[in-house]
VOTI-105687 format. One line per 4 residues: number of its first residue (from 0); their letters; for each residue x, y, z of N, C-alpha, C, O. Coordinates in nm, 4 decimals. Example, Ala and Ser with C-alpha at 12.3 -4.5 7.8 and 13.67 -1.06 7.14 Angstrom:
0	as	1.3190,-0.5690,0.7800,1.2300,-0.4500,0.7800,1.3200,-0.3300,0.7800,1.4236,-0.3319,0.8465  1.2850,-0.2250,0.7080,1.3670,-0.1060,0.7140,1.2900,0.0030,0.7870,1.3409,0.1138,0.8039
This chain:
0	xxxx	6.3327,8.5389,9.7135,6.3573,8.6675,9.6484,6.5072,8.6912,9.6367,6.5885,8.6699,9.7266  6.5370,8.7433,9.5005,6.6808,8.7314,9.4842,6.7565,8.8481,9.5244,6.6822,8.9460,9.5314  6.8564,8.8694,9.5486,6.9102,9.0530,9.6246,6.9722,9.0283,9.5384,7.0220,8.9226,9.4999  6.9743,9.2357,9.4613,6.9650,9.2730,9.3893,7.1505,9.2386,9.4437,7.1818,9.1846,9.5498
4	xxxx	7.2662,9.2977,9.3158,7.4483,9.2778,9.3338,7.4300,9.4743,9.3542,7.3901,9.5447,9.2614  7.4533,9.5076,9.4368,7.5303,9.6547,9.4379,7.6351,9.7223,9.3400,7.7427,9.6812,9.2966  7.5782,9.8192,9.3240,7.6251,9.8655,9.2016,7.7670,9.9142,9.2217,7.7671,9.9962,9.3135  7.9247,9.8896,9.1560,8.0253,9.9666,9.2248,7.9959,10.0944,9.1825,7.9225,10.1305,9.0904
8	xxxx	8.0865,10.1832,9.2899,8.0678,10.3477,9.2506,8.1770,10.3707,9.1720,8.2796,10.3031,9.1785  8.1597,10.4646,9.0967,8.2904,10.5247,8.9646,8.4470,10.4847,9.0607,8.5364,10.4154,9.0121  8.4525,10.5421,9.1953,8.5761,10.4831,9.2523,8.6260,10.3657,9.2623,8.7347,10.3393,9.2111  8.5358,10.2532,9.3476,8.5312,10.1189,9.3251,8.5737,10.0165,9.1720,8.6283,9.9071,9.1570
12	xxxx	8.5145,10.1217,9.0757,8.4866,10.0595,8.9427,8.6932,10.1121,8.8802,8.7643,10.0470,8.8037  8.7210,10.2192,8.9379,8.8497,10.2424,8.8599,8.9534,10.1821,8.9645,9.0642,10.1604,8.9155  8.9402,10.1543,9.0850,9.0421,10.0531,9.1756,9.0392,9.9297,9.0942,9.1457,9.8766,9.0624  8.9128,9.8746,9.0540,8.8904,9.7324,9.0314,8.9780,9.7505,8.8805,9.0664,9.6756,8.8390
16	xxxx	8.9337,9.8506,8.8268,9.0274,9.8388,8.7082,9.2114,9.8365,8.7119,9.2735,9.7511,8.6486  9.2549,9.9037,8.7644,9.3910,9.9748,8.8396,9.4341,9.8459,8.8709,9.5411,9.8157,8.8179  9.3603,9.7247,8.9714,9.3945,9.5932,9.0463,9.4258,9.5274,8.8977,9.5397,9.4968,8.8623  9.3094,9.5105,8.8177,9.2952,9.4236,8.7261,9.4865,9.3963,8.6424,9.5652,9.3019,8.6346
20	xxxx	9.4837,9.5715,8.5876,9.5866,9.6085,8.4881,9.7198,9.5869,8.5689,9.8263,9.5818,8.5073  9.7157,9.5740,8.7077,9.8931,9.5401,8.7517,9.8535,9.4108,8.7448,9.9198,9.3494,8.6612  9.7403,9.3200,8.8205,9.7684,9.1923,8.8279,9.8151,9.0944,8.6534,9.8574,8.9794,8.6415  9.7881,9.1871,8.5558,9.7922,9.1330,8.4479,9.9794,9.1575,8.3880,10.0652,9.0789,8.3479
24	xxxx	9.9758,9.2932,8.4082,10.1493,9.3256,8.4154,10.2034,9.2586,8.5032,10.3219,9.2873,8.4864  10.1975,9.1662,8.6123,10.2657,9.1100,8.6783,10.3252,9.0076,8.6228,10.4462,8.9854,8.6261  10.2268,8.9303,8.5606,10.2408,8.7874,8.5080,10.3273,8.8360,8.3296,10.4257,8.7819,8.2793  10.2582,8.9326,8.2831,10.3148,8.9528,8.1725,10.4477,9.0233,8.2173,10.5261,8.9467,8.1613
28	xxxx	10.5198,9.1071,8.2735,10.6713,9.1313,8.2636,10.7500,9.0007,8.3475,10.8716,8.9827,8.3401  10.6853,8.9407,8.4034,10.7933,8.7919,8.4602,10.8074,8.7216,8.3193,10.9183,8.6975,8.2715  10.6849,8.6887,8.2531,10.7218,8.6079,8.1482,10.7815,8.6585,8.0261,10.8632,8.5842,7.9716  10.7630,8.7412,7.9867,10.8269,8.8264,7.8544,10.9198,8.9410,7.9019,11.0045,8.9704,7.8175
32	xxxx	10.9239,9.0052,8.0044,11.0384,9.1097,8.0271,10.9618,9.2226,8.0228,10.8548,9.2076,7.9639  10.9827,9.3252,8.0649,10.9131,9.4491,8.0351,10.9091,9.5092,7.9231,10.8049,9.5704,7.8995  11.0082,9.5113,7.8292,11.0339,9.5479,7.6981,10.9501,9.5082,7.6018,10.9008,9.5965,7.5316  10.9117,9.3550,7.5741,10.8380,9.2874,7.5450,10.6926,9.2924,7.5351,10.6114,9.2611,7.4480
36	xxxx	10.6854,9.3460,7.6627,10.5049,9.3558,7.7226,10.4782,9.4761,7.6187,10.5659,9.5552,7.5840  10.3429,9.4788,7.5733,10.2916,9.5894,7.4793,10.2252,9.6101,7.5546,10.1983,9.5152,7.6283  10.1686,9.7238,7.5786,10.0332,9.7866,7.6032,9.9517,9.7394,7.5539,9.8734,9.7266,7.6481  9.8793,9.6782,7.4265,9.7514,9.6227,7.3818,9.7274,9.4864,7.3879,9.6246,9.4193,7.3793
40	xxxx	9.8884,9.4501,7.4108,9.8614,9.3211,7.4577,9.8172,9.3128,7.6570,9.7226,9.2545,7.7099  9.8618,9.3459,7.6833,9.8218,9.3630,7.8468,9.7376,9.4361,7.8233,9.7834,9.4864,7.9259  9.6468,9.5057,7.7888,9.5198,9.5481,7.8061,9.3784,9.4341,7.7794,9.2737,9.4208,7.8427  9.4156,9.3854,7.6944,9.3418,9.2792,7.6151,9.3362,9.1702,7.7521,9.2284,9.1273,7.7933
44	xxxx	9.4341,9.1428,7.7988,9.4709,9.0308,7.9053,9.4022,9.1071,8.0120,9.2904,9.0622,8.0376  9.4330,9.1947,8.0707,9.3499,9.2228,8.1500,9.1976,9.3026,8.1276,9.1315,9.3480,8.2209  9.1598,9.3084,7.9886,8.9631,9.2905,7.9666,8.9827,9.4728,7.9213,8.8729,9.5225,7.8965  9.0597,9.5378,7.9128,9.0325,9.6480,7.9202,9.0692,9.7401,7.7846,9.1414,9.6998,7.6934
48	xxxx	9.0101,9.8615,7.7893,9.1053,9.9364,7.6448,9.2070,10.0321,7.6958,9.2006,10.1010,7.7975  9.3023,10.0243,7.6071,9.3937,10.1075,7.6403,9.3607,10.2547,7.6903,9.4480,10.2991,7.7649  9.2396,10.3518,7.6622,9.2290,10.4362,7.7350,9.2034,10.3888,7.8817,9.2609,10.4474,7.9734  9.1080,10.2709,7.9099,9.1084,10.2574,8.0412,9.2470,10.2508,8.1281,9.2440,10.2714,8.2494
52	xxxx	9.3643,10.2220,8.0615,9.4695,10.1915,8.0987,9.4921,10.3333,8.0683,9.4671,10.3661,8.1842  9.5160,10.4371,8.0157,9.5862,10.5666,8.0595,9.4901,10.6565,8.1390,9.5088,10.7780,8.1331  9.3956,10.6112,8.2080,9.2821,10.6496,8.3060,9.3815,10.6321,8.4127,9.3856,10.7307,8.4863  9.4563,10.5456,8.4420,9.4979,10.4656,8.5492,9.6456,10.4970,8.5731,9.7060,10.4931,8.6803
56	xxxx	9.6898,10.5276,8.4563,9.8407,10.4961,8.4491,9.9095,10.6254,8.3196,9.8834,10.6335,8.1996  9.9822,10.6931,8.3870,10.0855,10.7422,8.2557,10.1765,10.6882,8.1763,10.1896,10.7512,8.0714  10.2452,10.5940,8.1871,10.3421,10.4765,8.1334,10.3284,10.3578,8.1515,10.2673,10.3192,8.2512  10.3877,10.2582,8.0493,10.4052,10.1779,8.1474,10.4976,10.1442,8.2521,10.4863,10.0524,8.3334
60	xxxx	10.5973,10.2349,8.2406,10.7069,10.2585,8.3592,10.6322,10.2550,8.5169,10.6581,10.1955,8.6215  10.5092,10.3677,8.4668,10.4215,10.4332,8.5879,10.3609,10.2395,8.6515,10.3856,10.2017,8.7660  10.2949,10.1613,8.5612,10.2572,10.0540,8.6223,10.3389,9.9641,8.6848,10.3139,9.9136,8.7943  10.5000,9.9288,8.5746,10.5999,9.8549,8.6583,10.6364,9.9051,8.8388,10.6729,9.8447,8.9397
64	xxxx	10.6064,10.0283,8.8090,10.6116,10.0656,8.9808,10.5704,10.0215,9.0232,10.6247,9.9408,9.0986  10.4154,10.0348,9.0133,10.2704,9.9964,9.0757,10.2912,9.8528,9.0781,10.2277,9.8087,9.1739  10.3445,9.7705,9.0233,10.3915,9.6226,9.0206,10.4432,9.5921,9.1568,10.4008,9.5119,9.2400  10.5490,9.6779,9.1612,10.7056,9.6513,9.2323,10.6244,9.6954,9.3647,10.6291,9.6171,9.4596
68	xxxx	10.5356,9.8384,9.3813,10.4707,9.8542,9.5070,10.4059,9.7606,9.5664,10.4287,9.7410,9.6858  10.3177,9.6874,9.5022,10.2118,9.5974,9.5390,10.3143,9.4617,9.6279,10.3091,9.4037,9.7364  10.3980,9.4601,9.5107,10.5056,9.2846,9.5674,10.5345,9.3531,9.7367,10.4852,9.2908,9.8307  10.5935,9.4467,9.7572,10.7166,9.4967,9.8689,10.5948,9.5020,9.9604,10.6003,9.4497,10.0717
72	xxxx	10.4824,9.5652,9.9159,10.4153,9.6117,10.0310,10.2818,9.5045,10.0837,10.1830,9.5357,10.1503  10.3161,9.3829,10.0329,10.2426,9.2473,10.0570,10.3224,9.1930,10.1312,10.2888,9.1592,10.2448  10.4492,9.1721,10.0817,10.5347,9.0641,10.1627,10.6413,9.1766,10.3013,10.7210,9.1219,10.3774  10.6177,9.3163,10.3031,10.6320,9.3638,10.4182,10.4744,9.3223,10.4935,10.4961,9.2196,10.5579
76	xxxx	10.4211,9.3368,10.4992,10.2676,9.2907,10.5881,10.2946,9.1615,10.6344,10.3022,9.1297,10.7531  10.3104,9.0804,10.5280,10.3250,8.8913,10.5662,10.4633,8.8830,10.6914,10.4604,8.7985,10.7808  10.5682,8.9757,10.6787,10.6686,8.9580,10.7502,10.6516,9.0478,10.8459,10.7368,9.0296,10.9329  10.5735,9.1462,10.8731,10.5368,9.2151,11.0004,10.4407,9.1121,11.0619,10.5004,9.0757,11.1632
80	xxxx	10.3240,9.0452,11.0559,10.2733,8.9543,11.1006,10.3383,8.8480,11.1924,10.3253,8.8066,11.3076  10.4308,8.8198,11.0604,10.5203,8.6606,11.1207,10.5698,8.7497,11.2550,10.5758,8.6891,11.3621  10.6022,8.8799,11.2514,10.6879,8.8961,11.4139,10.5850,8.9612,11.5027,10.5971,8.9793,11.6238  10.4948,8.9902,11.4362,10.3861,9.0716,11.5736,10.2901,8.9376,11.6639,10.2393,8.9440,11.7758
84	xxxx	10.2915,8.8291,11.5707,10.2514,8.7144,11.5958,10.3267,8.6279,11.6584,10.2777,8.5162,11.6419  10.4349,8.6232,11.7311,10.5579,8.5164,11.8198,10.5076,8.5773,11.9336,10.4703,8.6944,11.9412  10.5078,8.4813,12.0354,10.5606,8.4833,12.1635,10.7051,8.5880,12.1753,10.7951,8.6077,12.0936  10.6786,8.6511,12.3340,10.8003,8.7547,12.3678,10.8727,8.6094,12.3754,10.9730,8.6158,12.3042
88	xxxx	10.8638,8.5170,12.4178,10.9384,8.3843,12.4874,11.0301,8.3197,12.3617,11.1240,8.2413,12.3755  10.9783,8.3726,12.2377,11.0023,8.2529,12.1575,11.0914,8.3132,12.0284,11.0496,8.3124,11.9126  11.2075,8.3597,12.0653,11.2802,8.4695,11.9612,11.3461,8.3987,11.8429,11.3997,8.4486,11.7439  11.3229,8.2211,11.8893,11.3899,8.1290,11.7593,11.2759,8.1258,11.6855,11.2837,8.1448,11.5641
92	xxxx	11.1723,8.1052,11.7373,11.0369,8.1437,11.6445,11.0088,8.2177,11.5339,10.9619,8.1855,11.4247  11.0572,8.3591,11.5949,11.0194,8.4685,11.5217,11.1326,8.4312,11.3979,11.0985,8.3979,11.2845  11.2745,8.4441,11.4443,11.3588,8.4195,11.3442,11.3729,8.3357,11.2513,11.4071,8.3721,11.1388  11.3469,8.1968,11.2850,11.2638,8.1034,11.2070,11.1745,8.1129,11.0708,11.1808,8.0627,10.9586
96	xxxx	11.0614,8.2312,11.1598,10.9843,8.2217,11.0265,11.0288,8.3551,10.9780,10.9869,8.3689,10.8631  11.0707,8.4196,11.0024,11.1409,8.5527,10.8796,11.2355,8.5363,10.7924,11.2621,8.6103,10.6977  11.3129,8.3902,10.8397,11.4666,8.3444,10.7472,11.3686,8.3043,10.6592,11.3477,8.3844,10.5680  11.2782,8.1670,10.6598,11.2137,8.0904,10.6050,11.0967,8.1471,10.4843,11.0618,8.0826,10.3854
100	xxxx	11.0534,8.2712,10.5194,10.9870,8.3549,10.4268,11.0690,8.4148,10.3568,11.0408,8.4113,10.2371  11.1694,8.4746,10.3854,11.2952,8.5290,10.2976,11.3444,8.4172,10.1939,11.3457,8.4304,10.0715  11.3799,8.3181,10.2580,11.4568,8.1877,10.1442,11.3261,8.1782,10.0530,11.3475,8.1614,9.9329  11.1788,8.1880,10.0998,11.0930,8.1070,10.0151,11.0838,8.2638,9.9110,11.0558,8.2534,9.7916
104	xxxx	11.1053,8.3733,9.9614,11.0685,8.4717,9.8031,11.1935,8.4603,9.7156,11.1798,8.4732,9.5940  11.3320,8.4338,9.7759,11.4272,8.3651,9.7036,11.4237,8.2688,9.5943,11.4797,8.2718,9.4847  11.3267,8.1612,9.6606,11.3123,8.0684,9.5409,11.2337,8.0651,9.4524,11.2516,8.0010,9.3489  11.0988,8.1572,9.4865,11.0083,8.1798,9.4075,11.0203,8.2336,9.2539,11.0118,8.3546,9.2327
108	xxxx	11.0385,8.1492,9.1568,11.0318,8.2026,9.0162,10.9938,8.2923,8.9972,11.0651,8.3545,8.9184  10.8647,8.3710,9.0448,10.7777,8.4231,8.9064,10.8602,8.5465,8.9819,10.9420,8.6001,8.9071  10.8525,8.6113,9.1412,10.9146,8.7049,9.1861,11.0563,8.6983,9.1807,11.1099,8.7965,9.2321  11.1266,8.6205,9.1386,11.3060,8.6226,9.0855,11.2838,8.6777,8.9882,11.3248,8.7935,8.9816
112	xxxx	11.2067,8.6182,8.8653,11.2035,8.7053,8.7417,11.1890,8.8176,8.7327,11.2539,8.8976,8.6653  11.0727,8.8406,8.8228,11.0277,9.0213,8.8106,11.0900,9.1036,8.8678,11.0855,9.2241,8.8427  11.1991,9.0177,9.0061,11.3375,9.1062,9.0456,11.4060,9.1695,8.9555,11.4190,9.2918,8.9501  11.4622,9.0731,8.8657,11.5575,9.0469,8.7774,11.5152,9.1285,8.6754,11.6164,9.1560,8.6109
116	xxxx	11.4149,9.1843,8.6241,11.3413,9.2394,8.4969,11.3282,9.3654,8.5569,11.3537,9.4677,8.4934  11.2815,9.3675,8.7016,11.3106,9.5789,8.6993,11.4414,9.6228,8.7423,11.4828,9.7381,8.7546  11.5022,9.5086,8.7641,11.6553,9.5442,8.7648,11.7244,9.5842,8.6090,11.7838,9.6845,8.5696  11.6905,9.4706,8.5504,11.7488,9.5515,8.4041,11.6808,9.6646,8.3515,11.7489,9.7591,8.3117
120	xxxx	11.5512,9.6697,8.3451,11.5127,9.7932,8.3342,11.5668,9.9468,8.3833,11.5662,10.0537,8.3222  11.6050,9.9183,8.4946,11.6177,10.0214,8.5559,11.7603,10.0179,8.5098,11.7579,10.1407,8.5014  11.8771,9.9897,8.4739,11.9620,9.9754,8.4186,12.0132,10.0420,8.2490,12.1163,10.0957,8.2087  11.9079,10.0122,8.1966,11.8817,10.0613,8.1072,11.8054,10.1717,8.0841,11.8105,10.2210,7.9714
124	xxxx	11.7204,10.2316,8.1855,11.6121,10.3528,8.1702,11.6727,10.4254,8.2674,11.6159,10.3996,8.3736  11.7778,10.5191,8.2857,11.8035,10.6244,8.4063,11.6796,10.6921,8.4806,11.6474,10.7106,8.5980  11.6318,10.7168,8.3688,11.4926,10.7943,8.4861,11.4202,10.7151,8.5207,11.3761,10.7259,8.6351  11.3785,10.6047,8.4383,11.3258,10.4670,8.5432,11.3811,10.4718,8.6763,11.3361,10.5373,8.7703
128	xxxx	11.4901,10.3912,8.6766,11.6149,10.3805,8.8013,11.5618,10.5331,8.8875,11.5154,10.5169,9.0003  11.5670,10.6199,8.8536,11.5387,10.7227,8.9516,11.3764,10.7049,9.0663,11.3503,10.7165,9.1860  11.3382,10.6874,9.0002,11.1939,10.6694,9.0608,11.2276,10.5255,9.1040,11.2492,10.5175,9.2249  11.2366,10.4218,9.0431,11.2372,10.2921,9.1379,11.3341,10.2786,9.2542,11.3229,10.1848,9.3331
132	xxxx	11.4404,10.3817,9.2678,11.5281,10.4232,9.3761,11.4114,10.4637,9.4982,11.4154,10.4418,9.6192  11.3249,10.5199,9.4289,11.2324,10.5982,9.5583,11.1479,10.5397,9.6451,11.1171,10.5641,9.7618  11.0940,10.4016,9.5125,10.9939,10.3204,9.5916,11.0822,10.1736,9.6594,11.0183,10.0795,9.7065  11.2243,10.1747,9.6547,11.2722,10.0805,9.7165,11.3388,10.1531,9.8570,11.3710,10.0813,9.9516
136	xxxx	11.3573,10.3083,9.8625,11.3801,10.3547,9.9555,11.2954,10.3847,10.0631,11.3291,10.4083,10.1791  11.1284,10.3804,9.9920,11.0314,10.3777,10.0938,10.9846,10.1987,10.1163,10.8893,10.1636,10.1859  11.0611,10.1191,10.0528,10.9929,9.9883,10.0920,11.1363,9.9737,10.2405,11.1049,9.9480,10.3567  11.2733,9.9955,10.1978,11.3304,9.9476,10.2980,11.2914,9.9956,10.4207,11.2887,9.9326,10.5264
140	xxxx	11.2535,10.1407,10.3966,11.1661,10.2475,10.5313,11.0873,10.0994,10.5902,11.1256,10.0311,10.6852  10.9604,10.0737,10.4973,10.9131,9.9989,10.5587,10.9749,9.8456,10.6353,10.9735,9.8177,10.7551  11.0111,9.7882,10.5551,11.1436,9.6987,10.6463,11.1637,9.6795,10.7166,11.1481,9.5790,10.7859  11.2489,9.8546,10.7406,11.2984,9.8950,10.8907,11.2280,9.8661,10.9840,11.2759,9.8059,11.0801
144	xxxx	11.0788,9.9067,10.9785,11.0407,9.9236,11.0968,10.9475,9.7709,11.1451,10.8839,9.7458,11.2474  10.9706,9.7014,11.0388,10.9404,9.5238,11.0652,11.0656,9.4678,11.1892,11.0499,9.4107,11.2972  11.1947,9.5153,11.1143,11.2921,9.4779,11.2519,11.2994,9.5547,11.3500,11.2696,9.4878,11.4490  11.3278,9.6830,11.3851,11.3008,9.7615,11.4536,11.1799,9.6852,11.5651,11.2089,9.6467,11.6784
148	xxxx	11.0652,9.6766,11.5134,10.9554,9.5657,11.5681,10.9770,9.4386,11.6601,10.9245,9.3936,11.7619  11.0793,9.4030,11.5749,11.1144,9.2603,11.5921,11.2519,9.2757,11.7389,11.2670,9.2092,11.8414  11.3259,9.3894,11.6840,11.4138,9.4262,11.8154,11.3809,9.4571,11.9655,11.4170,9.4138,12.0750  11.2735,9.5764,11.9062,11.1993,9.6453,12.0364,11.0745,9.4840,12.1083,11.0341,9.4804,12.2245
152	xxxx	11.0522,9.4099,12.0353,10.9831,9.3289,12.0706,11.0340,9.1873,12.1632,10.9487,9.1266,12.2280  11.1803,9.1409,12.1633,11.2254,9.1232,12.1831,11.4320,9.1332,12.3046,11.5197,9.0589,12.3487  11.3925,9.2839,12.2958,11.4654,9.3539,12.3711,11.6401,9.2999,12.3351,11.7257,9.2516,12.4093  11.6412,9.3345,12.1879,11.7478,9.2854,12.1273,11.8711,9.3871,12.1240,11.8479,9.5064,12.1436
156	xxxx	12.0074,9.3413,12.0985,12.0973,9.4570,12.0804,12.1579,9.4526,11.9719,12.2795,9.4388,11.9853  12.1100,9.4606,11.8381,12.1916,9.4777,11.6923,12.2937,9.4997,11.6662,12.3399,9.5993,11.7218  12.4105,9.4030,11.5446,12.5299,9.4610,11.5370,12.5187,9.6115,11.5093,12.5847,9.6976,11.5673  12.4221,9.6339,11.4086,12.4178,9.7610,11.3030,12.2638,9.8362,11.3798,12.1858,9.7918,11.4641
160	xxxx	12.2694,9.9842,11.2938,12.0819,10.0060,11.3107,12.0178,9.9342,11.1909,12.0692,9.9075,11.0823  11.8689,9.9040,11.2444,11.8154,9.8795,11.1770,11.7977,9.8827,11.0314,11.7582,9.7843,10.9689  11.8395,10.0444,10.9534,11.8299,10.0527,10.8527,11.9324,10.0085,10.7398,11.9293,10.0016,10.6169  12.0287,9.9806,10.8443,12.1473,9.8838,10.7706,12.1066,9.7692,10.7620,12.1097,9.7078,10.6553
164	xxxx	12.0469,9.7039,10.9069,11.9962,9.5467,10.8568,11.9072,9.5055,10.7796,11.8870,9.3862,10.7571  11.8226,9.6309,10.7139,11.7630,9.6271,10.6443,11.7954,9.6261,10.4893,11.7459,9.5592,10.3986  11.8962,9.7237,10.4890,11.9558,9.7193,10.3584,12.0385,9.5515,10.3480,11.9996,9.4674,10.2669  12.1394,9.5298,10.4320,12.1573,9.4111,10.4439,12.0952,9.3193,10.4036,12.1555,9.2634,10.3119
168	xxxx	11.9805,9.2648,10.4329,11.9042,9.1618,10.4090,11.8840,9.1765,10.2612,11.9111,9.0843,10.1842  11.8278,9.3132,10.2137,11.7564,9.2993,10.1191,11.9200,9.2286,9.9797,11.9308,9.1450,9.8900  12.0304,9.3579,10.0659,12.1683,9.3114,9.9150,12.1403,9.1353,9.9496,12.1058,9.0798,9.8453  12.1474,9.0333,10.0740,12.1420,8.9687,10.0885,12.0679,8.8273,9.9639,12.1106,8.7247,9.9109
172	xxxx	11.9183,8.9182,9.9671,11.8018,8.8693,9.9234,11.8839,8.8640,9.7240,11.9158,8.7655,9.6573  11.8892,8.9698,9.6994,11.8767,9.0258,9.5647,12.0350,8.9193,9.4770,12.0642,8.8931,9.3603  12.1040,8.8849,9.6266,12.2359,8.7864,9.5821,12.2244,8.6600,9.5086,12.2683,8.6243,9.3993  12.1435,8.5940,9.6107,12.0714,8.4731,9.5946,11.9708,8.4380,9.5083,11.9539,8.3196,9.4791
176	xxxx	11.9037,8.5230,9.4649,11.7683,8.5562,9.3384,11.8719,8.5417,9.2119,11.8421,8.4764,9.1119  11.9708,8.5955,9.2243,12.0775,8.6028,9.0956,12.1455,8.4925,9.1075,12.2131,8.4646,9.0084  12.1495,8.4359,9.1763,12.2514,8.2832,9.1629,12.1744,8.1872,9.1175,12.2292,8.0793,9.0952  12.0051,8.2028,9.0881,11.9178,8.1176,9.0406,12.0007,7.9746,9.1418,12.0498,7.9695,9.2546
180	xxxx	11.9770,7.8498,9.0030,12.0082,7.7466,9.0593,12.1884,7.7266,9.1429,12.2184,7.6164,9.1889  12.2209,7.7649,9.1454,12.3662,7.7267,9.1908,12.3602,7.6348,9.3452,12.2926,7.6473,9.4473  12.4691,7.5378,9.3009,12.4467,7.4657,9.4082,12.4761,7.5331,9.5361,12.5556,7.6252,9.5547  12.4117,7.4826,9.6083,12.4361,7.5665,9.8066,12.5204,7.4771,9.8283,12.5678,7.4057,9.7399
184	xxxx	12.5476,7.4709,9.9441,12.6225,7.4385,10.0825,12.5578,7.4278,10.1589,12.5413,7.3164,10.2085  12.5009,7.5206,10.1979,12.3839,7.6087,10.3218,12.2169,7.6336,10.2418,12.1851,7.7295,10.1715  12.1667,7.5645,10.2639,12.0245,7.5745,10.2449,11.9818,7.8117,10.2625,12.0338,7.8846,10.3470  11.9249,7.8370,10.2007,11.8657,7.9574,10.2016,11.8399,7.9712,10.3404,11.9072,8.0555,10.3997
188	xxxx	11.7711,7.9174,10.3928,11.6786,7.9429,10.5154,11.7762,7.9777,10.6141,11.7594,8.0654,10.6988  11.9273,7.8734,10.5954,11.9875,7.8910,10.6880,12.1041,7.9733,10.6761,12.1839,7.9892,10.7685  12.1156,8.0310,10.5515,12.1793,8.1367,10.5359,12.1229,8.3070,10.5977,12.1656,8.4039,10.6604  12.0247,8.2673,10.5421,11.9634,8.4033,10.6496,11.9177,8.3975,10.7827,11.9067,8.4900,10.8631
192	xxxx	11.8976,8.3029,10.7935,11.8907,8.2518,10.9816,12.0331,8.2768,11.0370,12.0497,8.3151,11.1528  12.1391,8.2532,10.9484,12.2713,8.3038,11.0162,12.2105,8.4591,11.0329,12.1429,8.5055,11.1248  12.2661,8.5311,10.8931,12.2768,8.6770,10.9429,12.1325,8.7715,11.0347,12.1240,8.8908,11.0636  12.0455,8.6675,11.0568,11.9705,8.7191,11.1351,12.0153,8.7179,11.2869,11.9933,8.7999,11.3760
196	xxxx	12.0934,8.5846,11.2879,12.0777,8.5908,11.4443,12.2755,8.6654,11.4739,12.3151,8.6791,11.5897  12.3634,8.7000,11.3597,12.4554,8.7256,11.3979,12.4412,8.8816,11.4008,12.4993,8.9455,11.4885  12.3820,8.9293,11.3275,12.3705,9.0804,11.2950,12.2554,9.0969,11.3867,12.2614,9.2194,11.3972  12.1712,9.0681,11.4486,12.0389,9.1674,11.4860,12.0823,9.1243,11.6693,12.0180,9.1709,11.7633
200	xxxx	12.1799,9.0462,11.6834,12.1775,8.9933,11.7872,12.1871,8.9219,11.9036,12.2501,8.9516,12.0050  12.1124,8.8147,11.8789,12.0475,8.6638,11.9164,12.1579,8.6007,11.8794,12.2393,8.6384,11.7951  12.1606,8.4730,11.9640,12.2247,8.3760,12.0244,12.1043,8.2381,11.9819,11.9947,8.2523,12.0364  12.1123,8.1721,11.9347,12.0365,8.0050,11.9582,12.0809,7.9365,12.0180,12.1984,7.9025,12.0041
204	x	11.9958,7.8873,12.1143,12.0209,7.8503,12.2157,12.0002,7.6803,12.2058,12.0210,7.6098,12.3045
């Protein structure tokens, strides 16, 4: 006997839609730019009609957010993990894998591009820039309290507070995304493995 699929409820059914329409703006403003992206074309890509898309969304400014939220507030989780997950014993560990996740969203194309694309945006759109000021001021919030984590977890003594090393990292991050290919010296990993262990602290031993 076959079981019956559960029906989603009207809520379920407009998340699933909401998921659908950023995961589709994701891929479409890395590859074409935000300017570029139409509304009927990203609707089409992601299965839907454009009213379903102003169900969901007032702009598409309103979704590039919803973009930019989803990236910050995935790869804050992946990097709270990497430190709630070390040994108290093992502080090259932790640092290790937070340089090493940092260099790898560095190199990652599709998220350089989409750096790089709500940066010009926001450059060009003042009231864009205003609001994406807000959701990068609540992502570094979040950040913060990944090192903060990582300090108190470790019983560390920081050059700076936290919310500087936070800002830090990120001007850090946003340097290197813009230098695309340029030749190194210093591998990524170990560029931020420096200012991790000179700024938050730590000594390698």
């Amino acid at each position: 006997m076959t079981q019956t699929a559960r029906r989603l409820t009207r809520q379920e059914q407009q998340e699933q839609t909401r998921t659908r329409l950023i995961e589709a703006a994701d891929h479409m403003f890395a590859e074409g730019g935000v300017v570029a992206a139409s509304l009927r074309t990203l609707c089409e890509r992601a299965g839907f009609s454009q009213g379903a898309f102003y169900s969901n969304f007032a702009s598409k400014e309103d979704l590039l957010l919803a973009v930019l939220q989803r990236h910050i507030h995935q790869e804050v989780e992946i990097m709270r993990h990497l430190v709630s997950t070390t040994r108290r014993d093992d502080l090259d560990g932790a640092l290790d894998s937070l340089a090493r996740r940092l260099a790898e969203l560095a190199h990652d194309p599709h998220w350089s591009l989409l750096s790089v694309e709500l940066q010009l945006h926001a450059r060009r759109n003042p009231e864009f820039a205003q609001r994406s000021d807000q959701v990068k001021r609540a992502s570094l919030h979040e950040f913060t309290t990944v090192l903060e984590e990582l300090i108190a977890h470790h019983a560390l003594t920081p050059a700076l507070p936290a919310p500087d090393l936070a800002r830090g990292l990120y001007a850090l991050w946003s340097g290197l995304v813009l230098q695309g290919t340029i030749k190194e010296t210093a591998s990524r990993d170990q560029i931020f493995l420096a200012f991790l262990c000179n700024m938050i602290g730590a000594s390698r031993r």
